[in-house]
KEMI-682921 format. One line per field, with one value per residue (C-alpha): x, y, z; residue in one letter. Coordinates in steps of 0.02 Angstrom, whole numbers, plus 32768, in hexadecimal, padded with zeros to 4 digits. Example, Ala and Ser with C-alpha at 12.3 -4.5 7.8 and 13.67 -1.06 7.14 Angstrom:
BEGIN
x: (8267/82AC)
y: (7F1F/7FCB)
z: (8186/8165)
residu: (A/S)
//
This chain:
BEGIN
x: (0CF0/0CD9/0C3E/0C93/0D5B/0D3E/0D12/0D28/0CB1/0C85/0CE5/0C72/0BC5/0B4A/0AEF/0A38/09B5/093A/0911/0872/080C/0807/07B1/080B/0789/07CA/0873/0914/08EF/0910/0999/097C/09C4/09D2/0974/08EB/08C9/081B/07DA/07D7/0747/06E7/0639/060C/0578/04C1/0489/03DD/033F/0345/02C0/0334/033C/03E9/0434/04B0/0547/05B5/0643/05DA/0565/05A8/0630/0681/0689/06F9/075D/0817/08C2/08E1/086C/086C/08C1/0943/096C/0A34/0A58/0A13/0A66/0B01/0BAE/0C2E/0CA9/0C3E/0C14/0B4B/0B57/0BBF/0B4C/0AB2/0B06/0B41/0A9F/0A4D/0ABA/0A88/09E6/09F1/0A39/09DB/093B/0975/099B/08EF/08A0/091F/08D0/081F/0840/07E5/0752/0770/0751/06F2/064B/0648/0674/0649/0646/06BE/063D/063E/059C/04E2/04E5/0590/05F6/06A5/06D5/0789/07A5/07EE/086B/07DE/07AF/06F4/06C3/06B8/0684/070A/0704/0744/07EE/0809/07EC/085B/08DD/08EA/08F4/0980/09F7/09D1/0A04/0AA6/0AE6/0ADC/0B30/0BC3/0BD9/0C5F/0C0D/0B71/0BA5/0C7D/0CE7/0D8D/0DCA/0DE3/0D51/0CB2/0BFE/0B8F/0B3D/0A97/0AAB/0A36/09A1/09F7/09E1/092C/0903/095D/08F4/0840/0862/0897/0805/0797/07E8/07D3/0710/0714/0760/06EA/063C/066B/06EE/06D3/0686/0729/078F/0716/074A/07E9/07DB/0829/07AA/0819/08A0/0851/07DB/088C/08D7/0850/083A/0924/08F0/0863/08B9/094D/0900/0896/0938/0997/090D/0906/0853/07C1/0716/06D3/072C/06FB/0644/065A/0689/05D8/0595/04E9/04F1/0558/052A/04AB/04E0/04BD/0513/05D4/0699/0674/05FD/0698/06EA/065A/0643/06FE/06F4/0671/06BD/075E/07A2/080C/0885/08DD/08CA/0949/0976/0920/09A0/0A5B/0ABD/0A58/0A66/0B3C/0B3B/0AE4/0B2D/0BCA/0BBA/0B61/0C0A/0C61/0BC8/0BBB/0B10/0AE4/0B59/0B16/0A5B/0A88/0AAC/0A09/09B5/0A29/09F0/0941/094E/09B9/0907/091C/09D3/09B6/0A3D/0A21/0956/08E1/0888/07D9/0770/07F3/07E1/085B/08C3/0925/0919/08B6/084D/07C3/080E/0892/08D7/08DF/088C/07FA/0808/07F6/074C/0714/06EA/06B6/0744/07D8/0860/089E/0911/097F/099F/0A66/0A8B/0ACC/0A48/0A64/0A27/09FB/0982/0947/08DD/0866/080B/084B/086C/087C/0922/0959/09C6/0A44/0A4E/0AD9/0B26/0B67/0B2A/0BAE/0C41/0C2D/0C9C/0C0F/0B82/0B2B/0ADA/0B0E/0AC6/0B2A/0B16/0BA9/0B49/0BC7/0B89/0BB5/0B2E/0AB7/0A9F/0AEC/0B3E/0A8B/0A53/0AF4/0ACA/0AAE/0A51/09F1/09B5/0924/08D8/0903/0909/0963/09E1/0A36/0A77/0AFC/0AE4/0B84/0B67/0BC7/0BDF/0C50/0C80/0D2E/0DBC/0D88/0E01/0D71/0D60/0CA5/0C6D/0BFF/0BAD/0B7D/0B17/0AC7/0A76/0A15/0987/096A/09C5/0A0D/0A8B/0AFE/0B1A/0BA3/0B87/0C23/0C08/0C84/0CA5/0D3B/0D19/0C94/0C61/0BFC/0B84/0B58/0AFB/0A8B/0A3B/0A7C/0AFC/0B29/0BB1/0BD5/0C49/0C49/0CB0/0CC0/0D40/0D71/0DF5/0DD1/0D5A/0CF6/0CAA/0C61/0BC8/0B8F/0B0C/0B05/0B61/0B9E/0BF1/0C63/0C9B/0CF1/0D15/0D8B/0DA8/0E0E/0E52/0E75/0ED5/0F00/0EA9/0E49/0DD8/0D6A/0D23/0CB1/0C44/0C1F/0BF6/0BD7/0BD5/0B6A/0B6F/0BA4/0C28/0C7A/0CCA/0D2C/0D3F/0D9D/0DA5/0E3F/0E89/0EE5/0EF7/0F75/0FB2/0FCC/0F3C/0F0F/0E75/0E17/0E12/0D90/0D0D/0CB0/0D0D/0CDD/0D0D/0CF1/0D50/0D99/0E00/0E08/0E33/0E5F/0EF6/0F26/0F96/1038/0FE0/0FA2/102B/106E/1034/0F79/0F0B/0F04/0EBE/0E34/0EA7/0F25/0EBD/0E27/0E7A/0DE1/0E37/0E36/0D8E/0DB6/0DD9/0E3C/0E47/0E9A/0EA7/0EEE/0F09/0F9F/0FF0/1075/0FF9/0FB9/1001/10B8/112B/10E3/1044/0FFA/0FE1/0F25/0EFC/0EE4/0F3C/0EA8/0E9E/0E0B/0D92/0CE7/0C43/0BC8/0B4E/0BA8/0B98/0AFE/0A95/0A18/0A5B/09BA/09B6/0A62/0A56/0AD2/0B29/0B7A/0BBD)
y: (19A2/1A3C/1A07/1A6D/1A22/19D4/1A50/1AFB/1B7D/1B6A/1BFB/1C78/1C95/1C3C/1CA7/1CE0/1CED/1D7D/1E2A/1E1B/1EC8/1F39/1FDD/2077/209B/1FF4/2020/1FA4/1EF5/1EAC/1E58/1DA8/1D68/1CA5/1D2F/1D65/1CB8/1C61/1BFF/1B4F/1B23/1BB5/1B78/1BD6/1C3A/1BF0/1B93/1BB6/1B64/1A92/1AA3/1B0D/1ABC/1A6A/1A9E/1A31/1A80/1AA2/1A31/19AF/1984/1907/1932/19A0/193B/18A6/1945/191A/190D/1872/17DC/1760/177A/17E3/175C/174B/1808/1828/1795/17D6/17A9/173A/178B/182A/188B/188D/1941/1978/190C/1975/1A1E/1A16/19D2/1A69/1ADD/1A89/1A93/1B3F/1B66/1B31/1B59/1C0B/1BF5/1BC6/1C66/1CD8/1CA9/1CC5/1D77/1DC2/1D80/1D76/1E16/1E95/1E8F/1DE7/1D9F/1E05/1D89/1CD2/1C58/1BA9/1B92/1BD7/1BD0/1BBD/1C61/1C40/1CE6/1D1E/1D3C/1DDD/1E10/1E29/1D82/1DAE/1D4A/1DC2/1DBB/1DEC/1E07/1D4F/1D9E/1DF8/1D56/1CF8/1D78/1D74/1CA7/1CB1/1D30/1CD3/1C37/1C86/1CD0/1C18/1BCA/1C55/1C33/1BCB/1B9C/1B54/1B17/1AFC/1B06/1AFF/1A31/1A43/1A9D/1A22/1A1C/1A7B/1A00/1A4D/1A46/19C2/1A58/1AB2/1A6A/1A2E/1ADF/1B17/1A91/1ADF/1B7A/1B2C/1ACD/1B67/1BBD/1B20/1B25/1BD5/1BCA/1B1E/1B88/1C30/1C21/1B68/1BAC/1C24/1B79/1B12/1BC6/1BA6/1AE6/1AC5/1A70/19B7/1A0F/1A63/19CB/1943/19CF/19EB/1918/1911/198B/1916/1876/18C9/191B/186A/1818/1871/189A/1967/195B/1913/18F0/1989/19F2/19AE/19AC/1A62/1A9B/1A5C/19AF/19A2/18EC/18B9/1949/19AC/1A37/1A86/1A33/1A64/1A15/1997/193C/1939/18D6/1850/1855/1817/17AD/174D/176F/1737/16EF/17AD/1751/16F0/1767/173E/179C/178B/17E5/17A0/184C/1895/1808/1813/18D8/18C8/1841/1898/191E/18E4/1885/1914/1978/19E0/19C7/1A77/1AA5/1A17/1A42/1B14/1AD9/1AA9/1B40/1BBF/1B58/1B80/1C2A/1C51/1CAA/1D1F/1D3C/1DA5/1D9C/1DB0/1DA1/1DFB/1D9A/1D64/1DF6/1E73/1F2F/1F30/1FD2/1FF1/1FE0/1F37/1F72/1FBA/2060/20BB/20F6/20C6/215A/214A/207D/20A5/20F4/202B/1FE6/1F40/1ED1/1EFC/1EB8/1F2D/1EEE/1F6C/1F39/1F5D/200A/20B4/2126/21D6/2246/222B/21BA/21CB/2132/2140/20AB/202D/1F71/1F4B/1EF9/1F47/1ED2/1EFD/1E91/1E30/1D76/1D59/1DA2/1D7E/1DEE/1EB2/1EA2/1E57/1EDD/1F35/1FC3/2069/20FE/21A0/2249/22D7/2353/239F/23B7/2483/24A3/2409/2464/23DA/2343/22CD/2335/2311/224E/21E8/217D/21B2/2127/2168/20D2/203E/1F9A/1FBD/1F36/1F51/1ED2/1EE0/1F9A/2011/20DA/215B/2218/224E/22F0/22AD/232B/23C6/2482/2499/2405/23DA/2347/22D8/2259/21AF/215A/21A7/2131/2179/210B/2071/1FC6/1FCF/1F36/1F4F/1EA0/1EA5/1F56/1FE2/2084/20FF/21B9/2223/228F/223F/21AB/2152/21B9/2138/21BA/2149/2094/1FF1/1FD7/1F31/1F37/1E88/1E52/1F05/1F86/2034/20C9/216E/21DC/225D/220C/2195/2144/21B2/21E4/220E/218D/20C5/203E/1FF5/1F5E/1F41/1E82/1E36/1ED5/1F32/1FE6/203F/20F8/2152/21E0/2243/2239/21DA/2125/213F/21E5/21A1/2231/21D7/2274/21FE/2158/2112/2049/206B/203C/203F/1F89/1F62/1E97/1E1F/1EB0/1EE2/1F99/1FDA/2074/20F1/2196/21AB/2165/214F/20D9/2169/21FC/223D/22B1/2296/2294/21DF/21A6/20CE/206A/1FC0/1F78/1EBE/1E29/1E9D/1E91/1F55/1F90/2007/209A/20A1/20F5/20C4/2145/20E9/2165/2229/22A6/2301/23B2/2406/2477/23F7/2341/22FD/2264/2266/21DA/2182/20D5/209C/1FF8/1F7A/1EC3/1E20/1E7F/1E58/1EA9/1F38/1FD8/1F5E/1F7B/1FA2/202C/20D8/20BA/216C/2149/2166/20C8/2027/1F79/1F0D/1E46/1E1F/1E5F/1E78/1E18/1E45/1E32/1EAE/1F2E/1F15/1EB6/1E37/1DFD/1DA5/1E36/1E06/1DA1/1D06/1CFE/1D9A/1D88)
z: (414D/40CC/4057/3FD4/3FE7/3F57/3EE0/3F27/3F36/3E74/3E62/3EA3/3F04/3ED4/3E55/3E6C/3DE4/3DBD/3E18/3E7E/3E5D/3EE3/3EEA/3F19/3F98/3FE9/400F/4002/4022/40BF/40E0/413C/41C3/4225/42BA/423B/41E7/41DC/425D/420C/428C/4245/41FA/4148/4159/4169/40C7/4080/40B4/4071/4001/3F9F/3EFA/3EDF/3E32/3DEB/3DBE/3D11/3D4F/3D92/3CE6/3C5B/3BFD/3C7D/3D1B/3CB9/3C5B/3C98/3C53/3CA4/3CAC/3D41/3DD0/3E4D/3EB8/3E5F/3E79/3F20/3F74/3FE3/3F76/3FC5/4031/4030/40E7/40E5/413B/4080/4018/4057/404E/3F93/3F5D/3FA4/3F6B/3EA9/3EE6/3F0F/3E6F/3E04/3E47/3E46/3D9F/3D6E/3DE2/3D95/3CF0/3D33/3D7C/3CF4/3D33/3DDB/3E12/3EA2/3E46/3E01/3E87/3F39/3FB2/3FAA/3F68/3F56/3F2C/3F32/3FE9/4023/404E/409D/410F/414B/4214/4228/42A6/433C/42FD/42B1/421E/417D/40D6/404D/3F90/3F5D/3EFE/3FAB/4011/3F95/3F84/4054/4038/3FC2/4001/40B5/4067/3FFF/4086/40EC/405A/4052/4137/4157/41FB/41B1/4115/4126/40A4/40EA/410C/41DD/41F0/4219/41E7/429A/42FE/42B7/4208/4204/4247/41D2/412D/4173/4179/40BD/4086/40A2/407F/3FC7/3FB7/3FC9/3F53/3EBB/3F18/3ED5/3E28/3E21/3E4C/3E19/3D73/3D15/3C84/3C6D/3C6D/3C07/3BA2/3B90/3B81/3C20/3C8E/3C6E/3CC5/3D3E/3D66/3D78/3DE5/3E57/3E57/3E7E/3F1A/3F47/3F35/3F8D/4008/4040/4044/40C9/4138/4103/40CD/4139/40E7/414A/40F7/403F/4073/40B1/4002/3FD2/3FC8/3FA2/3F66/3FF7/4074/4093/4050/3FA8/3EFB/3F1A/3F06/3F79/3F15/3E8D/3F0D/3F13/3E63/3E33/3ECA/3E5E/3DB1/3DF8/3E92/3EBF/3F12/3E7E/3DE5/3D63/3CBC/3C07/3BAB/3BB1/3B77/3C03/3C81/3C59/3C7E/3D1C/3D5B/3D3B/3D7E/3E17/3E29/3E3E/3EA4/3E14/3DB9/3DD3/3D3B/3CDE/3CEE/3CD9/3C1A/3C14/3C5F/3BED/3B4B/3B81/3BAF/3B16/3AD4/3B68/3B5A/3AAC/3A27/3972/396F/39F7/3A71/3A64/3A7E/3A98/3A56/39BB/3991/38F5/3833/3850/38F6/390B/3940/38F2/39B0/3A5E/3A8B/3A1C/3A56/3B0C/3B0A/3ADD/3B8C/3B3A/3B60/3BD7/3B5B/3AD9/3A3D/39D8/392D/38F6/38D3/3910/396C/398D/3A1A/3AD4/3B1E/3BBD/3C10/3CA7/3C9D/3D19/3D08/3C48/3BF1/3B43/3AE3/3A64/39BD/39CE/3987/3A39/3AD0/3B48/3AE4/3AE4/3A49/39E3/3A0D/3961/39A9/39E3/3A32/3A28/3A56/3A68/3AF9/3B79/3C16/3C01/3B87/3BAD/3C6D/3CBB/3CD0/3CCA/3C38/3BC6/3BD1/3B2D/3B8C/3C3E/3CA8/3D30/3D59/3DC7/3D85/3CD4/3C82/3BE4/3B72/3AF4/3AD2/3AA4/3AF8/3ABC/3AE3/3A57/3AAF/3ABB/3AE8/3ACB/3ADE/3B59/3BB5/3BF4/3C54/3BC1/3C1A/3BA6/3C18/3CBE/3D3B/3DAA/3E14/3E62/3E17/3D71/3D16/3C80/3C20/3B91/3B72/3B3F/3B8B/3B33/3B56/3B91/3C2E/3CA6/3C39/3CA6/3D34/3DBA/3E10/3E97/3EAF/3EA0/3DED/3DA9/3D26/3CC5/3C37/3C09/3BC5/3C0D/3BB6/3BD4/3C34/3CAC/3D53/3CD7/3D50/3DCA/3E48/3EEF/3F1C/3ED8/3F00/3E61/3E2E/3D86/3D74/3CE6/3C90/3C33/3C5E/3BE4/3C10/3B64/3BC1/3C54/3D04/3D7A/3D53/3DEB/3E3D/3EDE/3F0E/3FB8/403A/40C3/4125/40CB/4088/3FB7/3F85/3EC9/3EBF/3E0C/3E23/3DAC/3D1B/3CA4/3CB7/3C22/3BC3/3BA9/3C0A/3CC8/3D16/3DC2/3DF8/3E43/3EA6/3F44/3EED/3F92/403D/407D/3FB4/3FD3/3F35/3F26/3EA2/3EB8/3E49/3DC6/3D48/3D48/3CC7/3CC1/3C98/3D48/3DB5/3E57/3EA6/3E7C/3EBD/3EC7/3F2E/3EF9/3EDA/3F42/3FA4/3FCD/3FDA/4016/4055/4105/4105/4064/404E/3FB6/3FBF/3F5B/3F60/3EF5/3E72/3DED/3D6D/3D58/3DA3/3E2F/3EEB/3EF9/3F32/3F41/3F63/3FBD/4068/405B/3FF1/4053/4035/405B/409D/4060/3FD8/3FE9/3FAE/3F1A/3FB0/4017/3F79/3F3B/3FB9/3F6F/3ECD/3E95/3DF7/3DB8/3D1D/3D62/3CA3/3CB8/3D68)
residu: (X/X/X/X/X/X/X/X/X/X/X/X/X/X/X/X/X/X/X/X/X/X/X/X/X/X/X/X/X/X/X/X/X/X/X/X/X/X/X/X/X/X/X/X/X/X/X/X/X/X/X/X/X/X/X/X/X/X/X/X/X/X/X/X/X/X/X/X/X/X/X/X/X/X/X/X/X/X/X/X/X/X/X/X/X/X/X/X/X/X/X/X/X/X/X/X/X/X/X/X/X/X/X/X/X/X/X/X/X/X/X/X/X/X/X/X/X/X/X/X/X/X/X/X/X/X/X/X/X/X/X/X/X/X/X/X/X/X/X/X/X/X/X/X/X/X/X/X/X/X/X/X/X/X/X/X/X/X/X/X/X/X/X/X/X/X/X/X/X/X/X/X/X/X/X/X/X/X/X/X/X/X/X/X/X/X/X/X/X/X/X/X/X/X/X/X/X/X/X/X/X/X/X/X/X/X/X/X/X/X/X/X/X/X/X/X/X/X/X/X/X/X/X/X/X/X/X/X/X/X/X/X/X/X/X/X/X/X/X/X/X/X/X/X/X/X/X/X/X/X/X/X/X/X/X/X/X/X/X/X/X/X/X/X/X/X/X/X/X/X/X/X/X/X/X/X/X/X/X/X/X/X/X/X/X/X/X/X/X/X/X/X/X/X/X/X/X/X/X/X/X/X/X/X/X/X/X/X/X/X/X/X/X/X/X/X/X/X/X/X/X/X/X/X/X/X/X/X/X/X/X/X/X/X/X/X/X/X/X/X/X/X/X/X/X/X/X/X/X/X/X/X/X/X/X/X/X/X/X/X/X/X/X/X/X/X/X/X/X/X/X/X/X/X/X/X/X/X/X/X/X/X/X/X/X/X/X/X/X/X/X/X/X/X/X/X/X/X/X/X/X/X/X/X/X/X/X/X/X/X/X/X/X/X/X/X/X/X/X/X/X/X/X/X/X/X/X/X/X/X/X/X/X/X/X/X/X/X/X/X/X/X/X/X/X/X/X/X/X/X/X/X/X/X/X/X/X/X/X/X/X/X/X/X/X/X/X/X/X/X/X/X/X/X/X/X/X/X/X/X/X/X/X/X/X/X/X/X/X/X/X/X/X/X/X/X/X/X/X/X/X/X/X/X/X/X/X/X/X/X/X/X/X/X/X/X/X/X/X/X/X/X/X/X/X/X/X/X/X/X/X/X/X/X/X/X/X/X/X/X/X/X/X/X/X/X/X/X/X/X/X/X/X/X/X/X/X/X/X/X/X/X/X/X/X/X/X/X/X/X/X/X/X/X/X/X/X/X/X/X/X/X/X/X/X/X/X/X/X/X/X/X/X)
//
């Protein structure tokens, strides 16, 4: 029986939550495998002596350890609903489980980082490590060892042959080890966010939540077997255990407060919603509201963030440029307004939000940067950029970038925005130019709700792997959308998912700057100003299309697939994952996917 027959793959992936921050000097993050799991046997590493003196923790003193949004007890939710398979009950509660929890950590990346936290804590003397693929125990930065966990654990979810989702195919005979497993490696990660990150949620006034989800995963997991006491205890238990002060003593504490077998709800609007939902194995949705209206602080809009750098005629600096030399807070606002000139940014892993009434629409930003450089007097492509992005973990919100070069009798490249390191993400912005709009010259490129113009190879570069979803691209004359630069057999890919093509001229979706040129169109609606020829060679005398692939799939609308298609573009079966693009997707803020 498919867990998810009865309501589909929720339309996509499951989405992941923050970036964990890597150094370059780290390389890419490893990608996990079943082969390269833990060991669930593995011990954590030697405690401290026993006369160490036993701390009691934030979440465990008065108020906090009674904090919840639900009073009482679990025991109506977690029971298995009539007519329901136990094996699909199981798996849909941990895919909520997963989601939500990587909801929470994606909120708490800011903090969650190499140098705050180097090693996956749990408590003063409680280290989980990660068994590599010779099988030694290791120590990892926790938003490494969490990162591993969670792409391990989406890429179980999205395999039919662990978790089904077609109606003949059944649950394996060792799903049961399966979701065992899935369920430690979740309850170190709340043991983290617990030791390491509840002041950031007592922060945000989200410790209730946090506190009655931890308690659902308890009562849950206690019910069908997926949790045994060792595990709890090996979280930390110093009231129960011998260990020092950890989770586990949570578990004792509500076990006293409250029988955690038979909790039932204080609140009746919320008691309706979940019970709803869970009718339907859909609380995640339910309980995401909740998490959105608390992070709404962090999602900036029309007044900066607490603590963030302001920019603008009511912010502390008058430019980004000036702005950016502030290293006290790694959120920037920009106040409405036009600014003129380039900006270029090398300091890594900050946000800079655009003033906005809604942050979802690109049609509703306030602030623009513009510049009108052509790359044939800047010295180059990089150099015309309004803005210049040199450092890895860089997201913009809501901001409009212009080169105004336009269409010139001399025609120049003039770049808008230039990417060039590490991972970078593009929420709601509009990126506007002419020739070359858009230079995604290397890294990892996330594209959301976003709007991207120009004419001649506007979105171009030799390097990244980028992804555009839910986007309009709008050719505003001759030539080609896409110009991969791809020189080898590399693993980037340009992928334009679920978008809107439109524009005017004769268009073609791209051509091969570089001979092994990798692009996919797929779930797009494409226009009639895209021929039916679709793609183009690079010019007469270098084609450059010999290793291409052009590939197109699902798409509708007149310039999609038909007749006269050049024999070098690819009519594809499938389409290809966000995962398969861009790897971990833990940086990708899940609102814009």
């Amino acid at each position: 029986m498919s867990f998810f027959n009865s309501i589909g793959r929720m339309g996509r992936n499951p989405a992941r939550g923050g970036t964990p921050k890597r150094s370059p000097s780290q390389g890419p993050a490893q990608t996990p495998s079943p082969s390269t799991f833990y060991d669930p046997n593995a011990p954590p590493l030697p405690t401290s002596a026993s006369g160490t003196p036993k701390q009691l923790p934030l979440y465990m003193c008065q108020p906090f350890v009674k904090a919840a949004l639900v009073k009482g007890n679990f025991k109506t939710i977690v029971m298995l609903p009539k007519y329901c398979d136990v094996n699909e009950w199981v798996a849909v509660n941990i895919f909520d489980f997963y989601n939500n929890l990587n909801m929470f950590y994606g909120v708490l990346t800011e903090c969650c980082t190499m140098q705050t936290c180097p090693t996956m804590s749990a408590g003063p003397d409680l280290e989980y490590t990660w068994v590599d693929q010779s099988r030694k125990a290791v120590k990892l930065p926790a938003p490494t060892y969490i990162d591993y966990v969670m792409t391990w654990l989406q890429n179980m979810l999205n395999d039919d042959n662990v978790f089904p989702t077609k109606a003949a195919r059944e649950f394996p005979s060792t799903f049961a080890s399966v979701a065992k497993h899935i369920y430690r490696q979740l309850l170190r990660v709340f043991a983290h966010i617990y030791h390491a990150h509840y002041p950031a949620l007592l922060h945000l006034s989200s410790e209730g939540h946090f506190n009655s989800l931890f308690a659902h995963f308890l009562a849950f997991g206690k019910q069908y077997d997926l949790l045994e006491i060792k595990d709890i205890k090996s979280a930390g238990s110093g009231a129960a255990g011998s260990g020092a002060p950890g989770i586990g003593d949570l578990w004792e504490k509500w076990k006293e407060m409250v029988p955690l077998s038979s909790f039932q709800f204080a609140h009746p609007l919320i008691a309706g919603q979940y019970t709803h939902f869970l009718s339907h194995a859909m609380r995640s949705l339910s309980f995401i509201v909740f998490i959105l209206g608390l992070v709404s602080a962090i999602l900036a809009a029309s007044s900066p963030p607490a603590g963030s750098i302001t920019v603008g005629s009511k912010g502390k600096y008058k430019t980004l440029a000036a702005a950016l030399k502030d290293t006290s807070s790694t959120t920037y606002f920009i106040y409405s307004g036009t600014y003129t000139g380039q900006t270029t940014i090398t300091r890594a892993n900050i946000k800079i939000y655009g003033q906005t009434n809604n942050a979802q629409a690109y049609g509703s930003n306030t602030v623009t940067f513009t510049d009108n450089k052509p790359a044939s007097t800047a010295g180059g492509d990089e150099q015309s950029a309004t803005i210049r992005v040199q450092a890895t973990g860089v997201s913009f919100y809501n901001l409009n970038i212009v080169n105004s070069y336009g269409k010139q009798a001399v025609q120049s490249q003039a770049i808008a925005l230039s990417v060039e390191q590490g991972k970078f993400a593009c929420y709601a912005c509009q990126i506007k130019g002419y020739q070359d709009t858009l230079l995604a010259e290397s890294g990892t490129q996330f594209y959301g709700k976003s709007y991207i113009e120009g004419a001649v190879d506007y979105i171009f570069g030799q390097r990244a792997s980028i992804w555009i979803t839910k986007s309009t691209l709008k050719s505003i004359g001759n030539g080609c959308i896409t110009a991969s630069g791809r020189s080898s057999t590399d693993s980037n890919y340009y992928v334009i998912n679920d978008s809107t093509i439109q524009g005017t001229g004769t268009v073609y979706l791209g051509r091969p700057w570089g001979n092994y040129a990798r692009v996919i169109f797929q779930n797009n609606n494409i226009g009639s100003d895209v021929v039916a020829a679709g793609w183009q060679a690079w010019n007469t005398a270098t084609p450059r299309t010999d290793h291409v692939l052009f590939g197109e799939y699902n798409n509708s609308g007149t310039g999609a697939w038909r007749n006269g298609r050049v024999g070098f573009a690819t009519k594809l079966s499938a389409g290809v994952s966000i995962a398969t693009v861009l790897g971990s997707t833990s940086w990708i803020d899940s609102a814009y996917m």
